[in-house]
DSSP file (Angstrom, degrees, kcal/mol; ACC not computed):
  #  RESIDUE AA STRUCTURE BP1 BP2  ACC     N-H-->O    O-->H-N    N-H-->O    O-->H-N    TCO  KAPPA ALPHA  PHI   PSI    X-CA   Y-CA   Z-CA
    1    1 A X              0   0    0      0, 0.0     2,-0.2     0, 0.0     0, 0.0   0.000 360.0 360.0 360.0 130.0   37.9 -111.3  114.7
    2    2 A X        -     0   0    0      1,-0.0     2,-0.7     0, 0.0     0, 0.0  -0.369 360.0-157.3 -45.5 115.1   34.6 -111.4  116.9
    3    3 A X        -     0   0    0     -2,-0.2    -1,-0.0     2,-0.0     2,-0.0  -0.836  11.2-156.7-107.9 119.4   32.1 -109.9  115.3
    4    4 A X        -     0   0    0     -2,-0.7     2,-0.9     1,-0.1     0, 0.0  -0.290  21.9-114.9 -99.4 160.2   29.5 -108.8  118.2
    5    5 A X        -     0   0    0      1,-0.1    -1,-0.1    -2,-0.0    -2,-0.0  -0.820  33.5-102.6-117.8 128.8   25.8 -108.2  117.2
    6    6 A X        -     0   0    0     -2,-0.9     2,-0.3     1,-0.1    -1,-0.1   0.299  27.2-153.3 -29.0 153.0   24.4 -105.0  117.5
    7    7 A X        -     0   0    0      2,-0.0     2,-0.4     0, 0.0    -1,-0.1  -0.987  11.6-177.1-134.4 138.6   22.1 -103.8  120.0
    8    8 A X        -     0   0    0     -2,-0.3     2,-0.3     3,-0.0     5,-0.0  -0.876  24.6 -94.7-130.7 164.3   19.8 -101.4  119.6
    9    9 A X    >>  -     0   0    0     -2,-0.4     3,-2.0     1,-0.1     4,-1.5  -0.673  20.2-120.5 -91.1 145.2   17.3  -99.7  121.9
   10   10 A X  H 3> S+     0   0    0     -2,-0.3     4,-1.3     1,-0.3     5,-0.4   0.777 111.4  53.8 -21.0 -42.9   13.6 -100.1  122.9
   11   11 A X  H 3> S+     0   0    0      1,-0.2     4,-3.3     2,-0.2     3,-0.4   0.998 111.0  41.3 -58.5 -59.6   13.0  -96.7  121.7
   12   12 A X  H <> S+     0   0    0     -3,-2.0     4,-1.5     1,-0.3    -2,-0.2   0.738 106.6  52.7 -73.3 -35.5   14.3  -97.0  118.6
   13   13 A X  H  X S+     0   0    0     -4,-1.5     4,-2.8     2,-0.2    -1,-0.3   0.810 114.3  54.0 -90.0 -16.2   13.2 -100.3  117.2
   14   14 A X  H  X S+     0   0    0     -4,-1.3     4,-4.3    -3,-0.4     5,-0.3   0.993 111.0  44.9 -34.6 -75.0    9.6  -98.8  118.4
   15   15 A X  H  X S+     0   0    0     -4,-3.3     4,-1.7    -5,-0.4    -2,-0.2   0.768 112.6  47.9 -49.4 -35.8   10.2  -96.0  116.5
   16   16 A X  H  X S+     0   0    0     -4,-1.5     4,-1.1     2,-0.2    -1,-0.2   0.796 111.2  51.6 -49.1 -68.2   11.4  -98.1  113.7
   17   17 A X  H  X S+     0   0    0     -4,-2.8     4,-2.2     2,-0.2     5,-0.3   0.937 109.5  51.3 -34.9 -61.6    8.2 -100.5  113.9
   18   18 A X  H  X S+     0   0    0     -4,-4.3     4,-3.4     1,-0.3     5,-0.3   0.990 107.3  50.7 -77.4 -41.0    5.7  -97.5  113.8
   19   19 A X  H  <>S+     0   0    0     -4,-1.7     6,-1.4    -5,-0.3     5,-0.8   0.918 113.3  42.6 -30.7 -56.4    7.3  -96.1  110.8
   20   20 A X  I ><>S+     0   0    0     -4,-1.1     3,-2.2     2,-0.2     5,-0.6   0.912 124.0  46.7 -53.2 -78.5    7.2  -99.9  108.7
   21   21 A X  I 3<5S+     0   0    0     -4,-2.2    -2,-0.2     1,-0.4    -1,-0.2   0.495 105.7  53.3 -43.0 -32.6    3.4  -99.9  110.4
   22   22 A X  I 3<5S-     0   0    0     -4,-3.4    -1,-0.4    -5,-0.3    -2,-0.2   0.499 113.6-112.3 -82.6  -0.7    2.1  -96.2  109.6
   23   23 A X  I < 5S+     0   0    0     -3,-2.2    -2,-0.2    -4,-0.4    -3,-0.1   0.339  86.1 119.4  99.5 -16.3    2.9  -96.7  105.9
   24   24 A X  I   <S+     0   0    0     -5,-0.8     2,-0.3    -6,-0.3    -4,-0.1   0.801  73.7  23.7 -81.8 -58.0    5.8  -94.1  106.1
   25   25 A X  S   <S-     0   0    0     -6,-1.4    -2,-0.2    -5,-0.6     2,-0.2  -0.821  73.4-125.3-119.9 149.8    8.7  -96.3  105.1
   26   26 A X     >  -     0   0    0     -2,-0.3     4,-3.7     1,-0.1    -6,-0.0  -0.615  30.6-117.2 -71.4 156.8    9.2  -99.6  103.1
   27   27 A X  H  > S+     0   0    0     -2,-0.2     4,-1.8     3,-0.2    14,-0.1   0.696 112.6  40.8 -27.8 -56.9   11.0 -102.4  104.8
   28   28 A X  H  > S+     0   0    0      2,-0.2     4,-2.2     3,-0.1     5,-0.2   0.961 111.5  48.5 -65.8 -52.9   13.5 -102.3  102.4
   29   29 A X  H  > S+     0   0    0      1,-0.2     4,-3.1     2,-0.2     5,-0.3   0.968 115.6  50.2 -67.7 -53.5   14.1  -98.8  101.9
   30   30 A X  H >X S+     0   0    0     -4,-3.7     3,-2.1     2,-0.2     4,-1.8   0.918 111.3  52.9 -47.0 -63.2   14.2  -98.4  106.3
   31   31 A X  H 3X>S+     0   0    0     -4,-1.8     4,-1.8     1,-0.3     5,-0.5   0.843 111.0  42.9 -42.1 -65.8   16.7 -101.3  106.2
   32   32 A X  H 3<5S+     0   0    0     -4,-2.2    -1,-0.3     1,-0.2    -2,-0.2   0.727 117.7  44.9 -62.8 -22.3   19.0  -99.4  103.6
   33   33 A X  H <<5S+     0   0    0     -4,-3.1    -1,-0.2    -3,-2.1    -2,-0.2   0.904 124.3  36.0 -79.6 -54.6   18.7  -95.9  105.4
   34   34 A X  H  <5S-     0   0    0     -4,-1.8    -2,-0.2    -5,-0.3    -1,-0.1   0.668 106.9-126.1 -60.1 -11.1   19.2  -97.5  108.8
   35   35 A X  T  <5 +     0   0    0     -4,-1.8     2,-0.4    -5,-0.3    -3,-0.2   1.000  64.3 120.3  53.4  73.7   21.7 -100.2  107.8
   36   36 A X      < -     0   0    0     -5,-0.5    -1,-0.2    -6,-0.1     2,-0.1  -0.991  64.4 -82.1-141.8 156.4   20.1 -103.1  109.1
   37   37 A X     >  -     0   0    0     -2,-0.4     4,-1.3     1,-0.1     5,-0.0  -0.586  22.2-131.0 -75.9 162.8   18.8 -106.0  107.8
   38   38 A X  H  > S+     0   0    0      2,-0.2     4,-1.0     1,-0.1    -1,-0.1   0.799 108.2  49.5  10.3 -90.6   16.0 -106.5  106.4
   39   39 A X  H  > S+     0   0    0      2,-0.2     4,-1.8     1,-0.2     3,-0.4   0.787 101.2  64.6 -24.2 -67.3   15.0 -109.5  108.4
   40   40 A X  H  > S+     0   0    0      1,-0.2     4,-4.3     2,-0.2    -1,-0.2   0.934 104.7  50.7 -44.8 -54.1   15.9 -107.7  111.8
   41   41 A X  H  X S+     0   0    0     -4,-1.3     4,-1.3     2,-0.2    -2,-0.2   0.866 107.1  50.2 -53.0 -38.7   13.0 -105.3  110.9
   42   42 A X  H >X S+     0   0    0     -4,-1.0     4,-1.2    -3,-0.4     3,-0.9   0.992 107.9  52.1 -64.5 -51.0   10.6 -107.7  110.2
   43   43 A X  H 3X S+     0   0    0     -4,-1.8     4,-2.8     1,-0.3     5,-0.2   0.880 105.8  52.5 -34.7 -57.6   11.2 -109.5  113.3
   44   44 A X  H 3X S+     0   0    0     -4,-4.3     4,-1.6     2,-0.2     5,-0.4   0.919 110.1  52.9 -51.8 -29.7   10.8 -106.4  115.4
   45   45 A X  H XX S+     0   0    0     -4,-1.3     3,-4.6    -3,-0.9     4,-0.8   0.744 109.8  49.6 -56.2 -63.4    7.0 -105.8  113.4
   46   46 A X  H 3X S+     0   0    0     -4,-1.2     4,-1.0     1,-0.3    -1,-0.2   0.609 114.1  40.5 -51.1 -56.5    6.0 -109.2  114.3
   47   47 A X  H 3X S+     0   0    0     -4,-2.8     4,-0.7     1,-0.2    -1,-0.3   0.585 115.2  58.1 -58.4  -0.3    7.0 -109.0  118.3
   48   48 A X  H << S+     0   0    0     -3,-4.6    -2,-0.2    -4,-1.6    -1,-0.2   0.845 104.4  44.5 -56.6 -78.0    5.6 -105.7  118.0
   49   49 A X  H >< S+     0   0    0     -4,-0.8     3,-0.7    -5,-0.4    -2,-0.2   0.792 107.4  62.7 -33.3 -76.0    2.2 -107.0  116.8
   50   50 A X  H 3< S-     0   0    0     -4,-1.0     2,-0.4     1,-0.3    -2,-0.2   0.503 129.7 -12.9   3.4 -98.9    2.2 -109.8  119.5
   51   51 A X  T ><  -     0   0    0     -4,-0.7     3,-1.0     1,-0.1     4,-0.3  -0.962  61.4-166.7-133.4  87.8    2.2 -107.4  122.3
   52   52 A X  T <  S+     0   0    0     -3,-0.7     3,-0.1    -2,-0.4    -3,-0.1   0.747  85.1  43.2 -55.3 -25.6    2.9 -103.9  121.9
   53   53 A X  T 3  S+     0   0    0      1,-0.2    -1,-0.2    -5,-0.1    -5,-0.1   0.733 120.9  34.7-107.8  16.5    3.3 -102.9  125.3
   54   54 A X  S <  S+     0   0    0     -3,-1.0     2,-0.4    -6,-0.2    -1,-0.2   0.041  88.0 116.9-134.9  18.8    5.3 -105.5  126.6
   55   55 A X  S    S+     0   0    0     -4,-0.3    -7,-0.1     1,-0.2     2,-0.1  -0.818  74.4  27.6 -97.6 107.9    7.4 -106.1  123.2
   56   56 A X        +     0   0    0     -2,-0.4    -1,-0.2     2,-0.1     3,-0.1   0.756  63.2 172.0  71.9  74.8   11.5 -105.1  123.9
   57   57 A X        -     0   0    0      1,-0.2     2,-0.2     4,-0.2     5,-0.1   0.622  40.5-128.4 -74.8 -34.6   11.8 -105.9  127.4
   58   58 A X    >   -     0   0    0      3,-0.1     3,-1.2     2,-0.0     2,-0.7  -0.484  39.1 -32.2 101.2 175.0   15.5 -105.4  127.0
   59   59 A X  T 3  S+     0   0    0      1,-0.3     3,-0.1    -2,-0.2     0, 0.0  -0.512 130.1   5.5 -98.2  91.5   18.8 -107.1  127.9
   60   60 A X  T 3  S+     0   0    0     -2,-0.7     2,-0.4     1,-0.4    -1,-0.3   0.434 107.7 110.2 109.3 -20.2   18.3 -109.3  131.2
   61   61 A X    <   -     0   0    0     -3,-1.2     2,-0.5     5,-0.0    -1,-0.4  -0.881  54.0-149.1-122.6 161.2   14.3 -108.6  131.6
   62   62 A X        -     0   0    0     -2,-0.4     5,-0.3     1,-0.3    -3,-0.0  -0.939  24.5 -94.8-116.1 130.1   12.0 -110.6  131.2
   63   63 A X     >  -     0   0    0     -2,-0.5     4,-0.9    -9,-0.1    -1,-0.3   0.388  46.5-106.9  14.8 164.7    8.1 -110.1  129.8
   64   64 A X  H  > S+     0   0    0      2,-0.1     4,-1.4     3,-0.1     5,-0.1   0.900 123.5  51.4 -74.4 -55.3    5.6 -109.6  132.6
   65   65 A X  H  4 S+     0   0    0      1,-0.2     5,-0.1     2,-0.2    -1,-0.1   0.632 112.4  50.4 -49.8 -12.6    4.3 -113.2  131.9
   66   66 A X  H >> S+     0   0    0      2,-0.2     4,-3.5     3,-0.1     3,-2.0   0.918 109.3  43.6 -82.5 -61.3    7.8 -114.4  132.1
   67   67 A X  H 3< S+     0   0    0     -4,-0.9    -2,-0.2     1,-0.4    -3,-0.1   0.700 116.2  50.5 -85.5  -7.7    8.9 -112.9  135.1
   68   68 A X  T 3< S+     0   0    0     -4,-1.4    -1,-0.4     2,-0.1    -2,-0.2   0.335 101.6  57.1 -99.5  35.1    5.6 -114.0  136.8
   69   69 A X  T <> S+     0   0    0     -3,-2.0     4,-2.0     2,-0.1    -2,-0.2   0.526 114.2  52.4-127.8 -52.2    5.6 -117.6  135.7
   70   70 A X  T  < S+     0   0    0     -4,-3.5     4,-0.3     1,-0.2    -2,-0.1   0.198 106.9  41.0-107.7  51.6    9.0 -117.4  137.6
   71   71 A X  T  > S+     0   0    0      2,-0.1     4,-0.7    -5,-0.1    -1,-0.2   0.227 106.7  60.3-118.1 -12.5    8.5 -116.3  140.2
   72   72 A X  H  > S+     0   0    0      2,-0.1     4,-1.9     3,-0.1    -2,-0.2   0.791 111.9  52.5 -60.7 -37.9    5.1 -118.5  140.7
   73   73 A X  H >< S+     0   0    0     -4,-2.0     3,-4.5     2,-0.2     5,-0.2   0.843 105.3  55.2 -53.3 -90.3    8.0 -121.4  140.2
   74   74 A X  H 3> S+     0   0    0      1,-0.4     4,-2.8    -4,-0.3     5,-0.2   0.573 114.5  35.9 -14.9 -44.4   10.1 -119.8  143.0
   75   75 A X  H 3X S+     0   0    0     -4,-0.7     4,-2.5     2,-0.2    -1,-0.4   0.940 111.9  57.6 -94.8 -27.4    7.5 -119.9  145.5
   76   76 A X  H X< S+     0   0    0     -3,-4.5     3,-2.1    -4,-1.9     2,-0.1   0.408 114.5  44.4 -57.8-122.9    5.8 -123.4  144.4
   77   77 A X  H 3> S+     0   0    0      1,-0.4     4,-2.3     2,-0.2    -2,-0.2   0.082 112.6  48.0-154.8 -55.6    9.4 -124.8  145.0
   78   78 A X  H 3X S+     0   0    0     -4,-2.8     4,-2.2     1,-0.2    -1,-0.4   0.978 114.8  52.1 -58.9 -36.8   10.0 -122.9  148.6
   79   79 A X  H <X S+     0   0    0     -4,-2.5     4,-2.2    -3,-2.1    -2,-0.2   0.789 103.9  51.2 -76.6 -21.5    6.6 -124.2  149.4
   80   80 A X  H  > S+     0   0    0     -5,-0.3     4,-3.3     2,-0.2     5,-0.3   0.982 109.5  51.6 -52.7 -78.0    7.4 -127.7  148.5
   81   81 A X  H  X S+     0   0    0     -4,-2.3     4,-2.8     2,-0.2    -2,-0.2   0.755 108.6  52.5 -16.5 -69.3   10.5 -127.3  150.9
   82   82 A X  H  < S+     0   0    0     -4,-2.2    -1,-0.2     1,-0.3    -2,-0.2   0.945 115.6  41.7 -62.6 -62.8    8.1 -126.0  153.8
   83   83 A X  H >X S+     0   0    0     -4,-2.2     3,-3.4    -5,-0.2     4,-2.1   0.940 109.3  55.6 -47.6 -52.2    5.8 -129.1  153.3
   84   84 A X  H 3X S+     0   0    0     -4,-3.3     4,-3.2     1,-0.3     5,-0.3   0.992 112.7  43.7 -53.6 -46.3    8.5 -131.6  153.0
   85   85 A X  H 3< S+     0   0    0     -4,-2.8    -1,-0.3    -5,-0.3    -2,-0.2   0.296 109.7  53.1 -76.6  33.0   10.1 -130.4  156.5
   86   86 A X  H X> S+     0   0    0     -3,-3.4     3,-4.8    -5,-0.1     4,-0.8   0.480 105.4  57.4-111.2 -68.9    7.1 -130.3  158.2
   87   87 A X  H >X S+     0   0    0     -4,-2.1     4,-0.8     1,-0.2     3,-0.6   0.674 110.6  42.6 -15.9 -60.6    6.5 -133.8  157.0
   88   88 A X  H 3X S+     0   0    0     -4,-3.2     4,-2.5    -5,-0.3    -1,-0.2   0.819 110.7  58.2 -13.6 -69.1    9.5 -134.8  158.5
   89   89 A X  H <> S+     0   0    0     -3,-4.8     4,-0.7    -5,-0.3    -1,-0.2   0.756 107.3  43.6 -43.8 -47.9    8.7 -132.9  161.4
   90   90 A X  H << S+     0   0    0     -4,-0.8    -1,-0.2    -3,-0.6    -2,-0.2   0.594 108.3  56.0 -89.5   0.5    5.5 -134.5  162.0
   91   91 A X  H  X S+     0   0    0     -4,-0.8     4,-1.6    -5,-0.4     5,-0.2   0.917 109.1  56.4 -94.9 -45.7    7.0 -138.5  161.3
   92   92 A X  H  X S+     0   0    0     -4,-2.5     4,-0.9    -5,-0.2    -2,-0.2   0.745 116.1  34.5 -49.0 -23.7    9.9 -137.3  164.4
   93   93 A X  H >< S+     0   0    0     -4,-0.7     3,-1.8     2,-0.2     2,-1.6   0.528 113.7  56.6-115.3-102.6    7.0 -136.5  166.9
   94   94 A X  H 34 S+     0   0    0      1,-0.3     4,-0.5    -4,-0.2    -2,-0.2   0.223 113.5  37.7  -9.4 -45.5    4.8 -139.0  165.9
   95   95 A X  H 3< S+     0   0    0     -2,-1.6    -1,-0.3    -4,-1.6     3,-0.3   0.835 114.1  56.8 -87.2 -30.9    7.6 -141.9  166.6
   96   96 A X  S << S+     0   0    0     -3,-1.8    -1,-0.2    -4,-0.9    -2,-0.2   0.956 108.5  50.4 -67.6 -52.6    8.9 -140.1  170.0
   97   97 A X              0   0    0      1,-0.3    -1,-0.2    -4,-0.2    -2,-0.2   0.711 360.0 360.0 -59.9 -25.0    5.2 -140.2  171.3
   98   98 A X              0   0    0     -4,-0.5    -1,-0.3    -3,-0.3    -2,-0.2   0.590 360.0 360.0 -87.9 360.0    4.6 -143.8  170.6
């Protein structure tokens, strides 16, 4: 049997975070209430720390730096295109004029 791996939501693993971070809960002790690992929790502080407001984007989105870095591609790559057919453009009139 497939065993599928949880998902949880942005809300929660926040909530989850500030708890470890405010002192509230151990690590351990949150794991065992919550069933989770261990492990899972740490992970969340640490991408927590990183960036707290851009930390848990969700399933399919991407960071803000992410999803401008491609979309800076996208247009470097259409703008490539433009140049190469103008090039083109300009070697076709060039050779018709001589």
């Amino acid at each position: 049997m497939i065993q599928r791996r949880k998902l949880y939501p942005r809300e929660f693993k926040i909530k989850t975070v500030k708890l470890v971070v405010a002192g509230k809960e151990t690590v351990p002790q949150l794991a065992e209430d919550l069933g989770i690992h261990p492990n899972t929790i740490y992970k969340w502080v640490n991408k927590y720390s990183e960036k707290p407001a851009d930390a848990f984007p969700g399933k399919g989105n991407l960071a803000p730096d992410a999803a401008l870095l491609r979309e800076l591609q996208r247009e470097n790559e259409r703008l490539r295109m433009d140049r190469d057919i103008l090039k083109k453009a300009a070697a076709i009139f060039s050779k018709e004029r001589q």
